[in-house]
MMTF fields as JSON, N, C-alpha, C and O atoms, coordinates in Angstrom:
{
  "mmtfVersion": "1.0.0",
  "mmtfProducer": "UNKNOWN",
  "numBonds": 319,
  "numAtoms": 320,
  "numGroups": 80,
  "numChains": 1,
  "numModels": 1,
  "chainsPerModel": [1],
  "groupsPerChain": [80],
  "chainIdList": ["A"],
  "bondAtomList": [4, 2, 8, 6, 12, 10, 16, 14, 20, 18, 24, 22, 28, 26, 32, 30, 36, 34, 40, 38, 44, 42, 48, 46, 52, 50, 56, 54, 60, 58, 64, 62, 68, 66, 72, 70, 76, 74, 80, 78, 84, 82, 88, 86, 92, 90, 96, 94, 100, 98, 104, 102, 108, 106, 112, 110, 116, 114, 120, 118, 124, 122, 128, 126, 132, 130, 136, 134, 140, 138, 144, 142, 148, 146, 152, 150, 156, 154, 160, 158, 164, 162, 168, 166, 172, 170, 176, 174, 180, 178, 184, 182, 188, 186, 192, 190, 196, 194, 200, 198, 204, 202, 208, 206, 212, 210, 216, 214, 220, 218, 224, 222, 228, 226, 232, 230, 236, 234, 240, 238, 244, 242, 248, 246, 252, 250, 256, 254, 260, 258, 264, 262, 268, 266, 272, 270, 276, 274, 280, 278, 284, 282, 288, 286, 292, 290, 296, 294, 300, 298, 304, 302, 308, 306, 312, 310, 316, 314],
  "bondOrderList": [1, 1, 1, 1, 1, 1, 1, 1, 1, 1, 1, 1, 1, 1, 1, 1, 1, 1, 1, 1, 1, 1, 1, 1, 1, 1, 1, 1, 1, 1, 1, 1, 1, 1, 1, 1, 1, 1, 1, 1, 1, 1, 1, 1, 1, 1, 1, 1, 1, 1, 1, 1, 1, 1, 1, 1, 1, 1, 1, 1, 1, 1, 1, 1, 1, 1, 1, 1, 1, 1, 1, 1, 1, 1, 1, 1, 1, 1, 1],
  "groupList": [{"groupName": "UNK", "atomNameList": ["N", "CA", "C", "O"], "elementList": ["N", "C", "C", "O"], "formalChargeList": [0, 0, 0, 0], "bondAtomList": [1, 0, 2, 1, 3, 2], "bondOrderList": [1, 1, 2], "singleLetterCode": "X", "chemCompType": "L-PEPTIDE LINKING"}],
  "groupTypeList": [0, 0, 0, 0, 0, 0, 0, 0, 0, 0, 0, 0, 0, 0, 0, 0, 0, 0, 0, 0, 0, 0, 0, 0, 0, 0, 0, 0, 0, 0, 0, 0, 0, 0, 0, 0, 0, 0, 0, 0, 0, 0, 0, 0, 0, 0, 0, 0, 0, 0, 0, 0, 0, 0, 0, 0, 0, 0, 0, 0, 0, 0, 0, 0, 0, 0, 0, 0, 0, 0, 0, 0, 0, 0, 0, 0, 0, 0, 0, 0],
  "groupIdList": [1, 2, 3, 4, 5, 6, 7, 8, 9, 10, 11, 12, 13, 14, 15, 16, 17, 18, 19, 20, 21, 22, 23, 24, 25, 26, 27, 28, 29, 30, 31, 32, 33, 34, 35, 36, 37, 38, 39, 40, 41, 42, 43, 44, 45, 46, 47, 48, 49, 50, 51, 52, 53, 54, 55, 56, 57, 58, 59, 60, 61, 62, 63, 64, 65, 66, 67, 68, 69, 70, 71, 72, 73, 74, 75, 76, 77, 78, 79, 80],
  "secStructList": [7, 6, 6, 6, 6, 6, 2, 2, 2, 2, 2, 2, 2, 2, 2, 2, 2, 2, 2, 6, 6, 1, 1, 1, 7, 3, 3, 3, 3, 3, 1, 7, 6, 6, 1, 7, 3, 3, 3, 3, 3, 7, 6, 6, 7, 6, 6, 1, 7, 2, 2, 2, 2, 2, 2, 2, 2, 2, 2, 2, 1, 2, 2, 2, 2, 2, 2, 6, 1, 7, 7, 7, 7, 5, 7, 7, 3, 3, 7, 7],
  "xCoordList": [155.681, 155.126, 153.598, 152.914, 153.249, 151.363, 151.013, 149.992, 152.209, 151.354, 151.316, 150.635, 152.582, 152.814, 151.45, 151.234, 150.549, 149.511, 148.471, 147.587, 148.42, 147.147, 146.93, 145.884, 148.472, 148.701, 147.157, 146.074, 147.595, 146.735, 145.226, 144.275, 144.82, 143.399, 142.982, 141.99, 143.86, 143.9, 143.424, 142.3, 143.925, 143.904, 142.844, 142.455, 142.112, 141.011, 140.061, 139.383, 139.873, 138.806, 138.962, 137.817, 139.442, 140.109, 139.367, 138.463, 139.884, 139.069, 137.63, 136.915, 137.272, 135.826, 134.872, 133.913, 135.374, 134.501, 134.905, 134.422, 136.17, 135.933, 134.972, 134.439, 134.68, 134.39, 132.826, 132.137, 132.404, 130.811, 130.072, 128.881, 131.38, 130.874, 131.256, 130.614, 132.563, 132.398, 132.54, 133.534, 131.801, 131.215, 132.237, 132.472, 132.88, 133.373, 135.458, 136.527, 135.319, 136.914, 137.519, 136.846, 139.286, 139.741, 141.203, 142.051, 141.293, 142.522, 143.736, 143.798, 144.37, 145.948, 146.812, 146.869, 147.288, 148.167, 149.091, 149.103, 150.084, 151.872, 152.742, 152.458, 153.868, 154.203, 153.98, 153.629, 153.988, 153.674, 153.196, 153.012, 152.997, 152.467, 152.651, 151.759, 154.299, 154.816, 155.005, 155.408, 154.672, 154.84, 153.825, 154.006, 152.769, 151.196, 150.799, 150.541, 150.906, 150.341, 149.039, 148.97, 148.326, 146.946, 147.115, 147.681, 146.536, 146.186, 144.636, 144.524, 143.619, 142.332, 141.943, 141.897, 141.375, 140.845, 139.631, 138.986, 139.069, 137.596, 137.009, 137.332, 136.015, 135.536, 134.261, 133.534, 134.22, 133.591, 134.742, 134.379, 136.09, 136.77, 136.662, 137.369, 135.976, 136.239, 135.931, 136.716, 134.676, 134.531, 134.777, 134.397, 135.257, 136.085, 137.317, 137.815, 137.671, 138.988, 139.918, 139.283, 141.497, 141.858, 141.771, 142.275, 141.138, 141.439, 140.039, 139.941, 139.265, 137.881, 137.911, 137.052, 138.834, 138.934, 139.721, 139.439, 140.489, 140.818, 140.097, 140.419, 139.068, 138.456, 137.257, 137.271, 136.704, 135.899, 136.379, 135.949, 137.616, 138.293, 138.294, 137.644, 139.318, 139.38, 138.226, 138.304, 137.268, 136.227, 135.129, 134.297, 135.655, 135.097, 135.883, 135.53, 137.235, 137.875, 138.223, 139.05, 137.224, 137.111, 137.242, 138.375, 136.064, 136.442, 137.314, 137.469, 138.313, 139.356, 140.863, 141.829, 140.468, 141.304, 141.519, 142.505, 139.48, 139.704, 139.57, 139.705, 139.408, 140.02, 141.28, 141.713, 142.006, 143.632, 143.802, 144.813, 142.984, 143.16, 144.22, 145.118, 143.893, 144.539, 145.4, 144.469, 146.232, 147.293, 147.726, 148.038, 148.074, 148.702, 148.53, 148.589, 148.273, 148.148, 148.641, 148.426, 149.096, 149.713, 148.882, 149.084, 147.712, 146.902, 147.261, 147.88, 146.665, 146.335, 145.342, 145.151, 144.527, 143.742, 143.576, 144.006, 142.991, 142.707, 141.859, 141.141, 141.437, 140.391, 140.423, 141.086, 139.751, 139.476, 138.99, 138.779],
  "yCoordList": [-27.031, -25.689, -25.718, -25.044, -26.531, -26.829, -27.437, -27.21, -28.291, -28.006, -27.701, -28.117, -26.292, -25.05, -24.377, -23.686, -24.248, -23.162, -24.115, -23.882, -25.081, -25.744, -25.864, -26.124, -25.562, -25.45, -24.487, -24.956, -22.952, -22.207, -22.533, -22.417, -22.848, -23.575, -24.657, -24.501, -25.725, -26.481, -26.029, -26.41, -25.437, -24.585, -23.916, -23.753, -23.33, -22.686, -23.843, -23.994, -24.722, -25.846, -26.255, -26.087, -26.561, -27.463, -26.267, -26.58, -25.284, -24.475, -24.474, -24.798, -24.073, -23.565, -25.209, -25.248, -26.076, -27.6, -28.188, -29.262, -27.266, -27.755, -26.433, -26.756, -25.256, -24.137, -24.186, -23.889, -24.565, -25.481, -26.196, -26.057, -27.587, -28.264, -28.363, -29.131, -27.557, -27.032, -25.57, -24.967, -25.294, -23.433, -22.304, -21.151, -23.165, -22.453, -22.713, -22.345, -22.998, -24.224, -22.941, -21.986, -22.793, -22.211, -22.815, -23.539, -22.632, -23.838, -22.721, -21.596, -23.363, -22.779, -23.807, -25.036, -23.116, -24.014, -23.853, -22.848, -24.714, -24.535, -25.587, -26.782, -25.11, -25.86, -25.746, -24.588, -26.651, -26.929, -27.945, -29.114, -27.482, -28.605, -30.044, -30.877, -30.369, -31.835, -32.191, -33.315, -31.123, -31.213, -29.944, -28.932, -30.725, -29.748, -30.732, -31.932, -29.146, -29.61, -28.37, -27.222, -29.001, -28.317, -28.421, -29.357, -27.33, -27.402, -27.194, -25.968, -27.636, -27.319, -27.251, -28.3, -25.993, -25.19, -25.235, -24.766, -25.872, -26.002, -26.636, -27.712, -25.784, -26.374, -27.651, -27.984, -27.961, -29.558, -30.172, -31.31, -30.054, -31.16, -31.286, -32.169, -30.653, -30.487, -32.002, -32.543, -32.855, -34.173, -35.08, -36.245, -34.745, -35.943, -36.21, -35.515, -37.857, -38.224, -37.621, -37.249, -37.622, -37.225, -38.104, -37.734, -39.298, -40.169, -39.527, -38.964, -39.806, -39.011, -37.368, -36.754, -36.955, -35.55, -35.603, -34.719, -36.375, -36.916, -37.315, -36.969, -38.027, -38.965, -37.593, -37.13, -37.26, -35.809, -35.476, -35.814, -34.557, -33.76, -34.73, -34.568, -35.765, -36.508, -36.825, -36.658, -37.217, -37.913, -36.611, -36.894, -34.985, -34.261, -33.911, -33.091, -34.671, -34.349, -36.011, -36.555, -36.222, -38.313, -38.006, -38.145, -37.437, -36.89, -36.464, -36.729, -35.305, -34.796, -36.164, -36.45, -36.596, -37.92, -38.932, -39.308, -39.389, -40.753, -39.593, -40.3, -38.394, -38.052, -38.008, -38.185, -37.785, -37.743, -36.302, -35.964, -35.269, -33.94, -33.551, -32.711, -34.319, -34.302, -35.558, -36.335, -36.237, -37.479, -37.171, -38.334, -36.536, -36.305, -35.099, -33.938, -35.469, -34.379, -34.694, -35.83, -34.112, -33.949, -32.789, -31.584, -33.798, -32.737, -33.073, -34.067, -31.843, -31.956, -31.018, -29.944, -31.653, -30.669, -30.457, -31.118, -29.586, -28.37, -28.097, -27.346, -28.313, -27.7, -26.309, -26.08, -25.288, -23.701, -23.197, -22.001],
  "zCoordList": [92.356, 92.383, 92.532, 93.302, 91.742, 91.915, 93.498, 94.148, 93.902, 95.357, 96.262, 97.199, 96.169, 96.941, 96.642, 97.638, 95.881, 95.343, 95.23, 94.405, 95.869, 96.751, 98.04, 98.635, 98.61, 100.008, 100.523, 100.87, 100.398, 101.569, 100.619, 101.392, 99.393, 99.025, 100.228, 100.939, 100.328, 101.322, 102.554, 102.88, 103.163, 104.51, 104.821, 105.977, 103.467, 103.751, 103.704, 104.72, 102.68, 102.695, 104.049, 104.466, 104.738, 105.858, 107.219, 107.994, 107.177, 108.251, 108.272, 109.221, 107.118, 106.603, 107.175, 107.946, 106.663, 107.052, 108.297, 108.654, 109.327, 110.698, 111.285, 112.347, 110.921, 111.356, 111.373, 112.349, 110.263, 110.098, 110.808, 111.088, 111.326, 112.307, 113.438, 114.156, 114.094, 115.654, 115.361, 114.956, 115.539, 115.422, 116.236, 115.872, 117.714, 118.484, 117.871, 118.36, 117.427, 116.178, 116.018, 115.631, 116.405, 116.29, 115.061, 115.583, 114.26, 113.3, 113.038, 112.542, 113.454, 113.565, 112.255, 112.29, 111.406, 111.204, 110.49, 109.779, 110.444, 110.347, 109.816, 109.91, 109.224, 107.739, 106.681, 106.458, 105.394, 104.615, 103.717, 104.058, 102.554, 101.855, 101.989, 101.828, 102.405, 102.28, 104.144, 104.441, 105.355, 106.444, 107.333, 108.01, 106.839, 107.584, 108.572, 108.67, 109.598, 111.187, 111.309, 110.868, 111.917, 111.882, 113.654, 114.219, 114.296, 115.806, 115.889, 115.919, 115.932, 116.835, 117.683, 118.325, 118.324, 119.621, 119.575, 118.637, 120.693, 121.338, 122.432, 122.935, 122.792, 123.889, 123.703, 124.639, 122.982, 122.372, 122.816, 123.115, 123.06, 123.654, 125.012, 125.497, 125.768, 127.385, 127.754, 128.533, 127.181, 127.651, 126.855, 126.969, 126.215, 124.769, 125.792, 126.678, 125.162, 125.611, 124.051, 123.064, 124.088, 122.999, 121.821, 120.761, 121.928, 120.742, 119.901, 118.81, 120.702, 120.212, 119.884, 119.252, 120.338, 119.784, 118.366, 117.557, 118.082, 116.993, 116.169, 115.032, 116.265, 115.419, 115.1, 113.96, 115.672, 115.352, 114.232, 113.13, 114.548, 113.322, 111.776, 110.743, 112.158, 111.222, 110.428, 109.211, 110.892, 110.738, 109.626, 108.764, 110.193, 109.149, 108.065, 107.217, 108.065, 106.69, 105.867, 105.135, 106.439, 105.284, 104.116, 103.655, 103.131, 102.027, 101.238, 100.046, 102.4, 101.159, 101.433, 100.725, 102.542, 102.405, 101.271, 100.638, 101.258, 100.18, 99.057, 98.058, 98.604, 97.282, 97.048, 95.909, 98.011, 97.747, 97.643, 97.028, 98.141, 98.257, 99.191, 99.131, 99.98, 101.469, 101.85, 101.638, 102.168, 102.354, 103.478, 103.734, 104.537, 105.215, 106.236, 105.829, 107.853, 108.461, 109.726, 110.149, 110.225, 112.149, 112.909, 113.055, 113.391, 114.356, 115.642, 116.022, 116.493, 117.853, 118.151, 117.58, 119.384, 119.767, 121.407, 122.353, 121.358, 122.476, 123.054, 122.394, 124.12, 124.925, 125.412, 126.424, 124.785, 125.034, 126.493, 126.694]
}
């Protein structure tokens, strides 16, 4: 039950710190707590290859990773 009611906490931390650092970041996302898929929309990917559009995202949620806030995510992203 506690981490059904960290879920959308989650979701908002998670938008708010990709929304910060790609400004134009659109975050979609779907599932849940034990099967969260995040989609990101932007045009910062137009000259990224996708591994690097990966590593972006990822790379701004290191933190809630090595806290263990976060364990688990299925992204993809998007060029706008």
């Amino acid at each position: 039950m506690l981490e059904m009611q960290a879920f959308p906490r989650m979701k908002e931390v998670i938008e708010k710190i990709i929304c910060e650092n790609i400004p134009d970041a659109k975050c979609i996302f779907d599932g849940d707590a034990c099967n969260f898929r995040l989609v990101v929309v932007s045009s910062i990917f137009i000259e990224m290859s996708l591994v690097d559009q990966h590593k972006r995202v990822m790379k701004l949620l290191e933190s809630q990773f090595k806290s263990g806030e976060l364990h688990a995510l299925s992204l993809e992203t998007r060029v706008s």
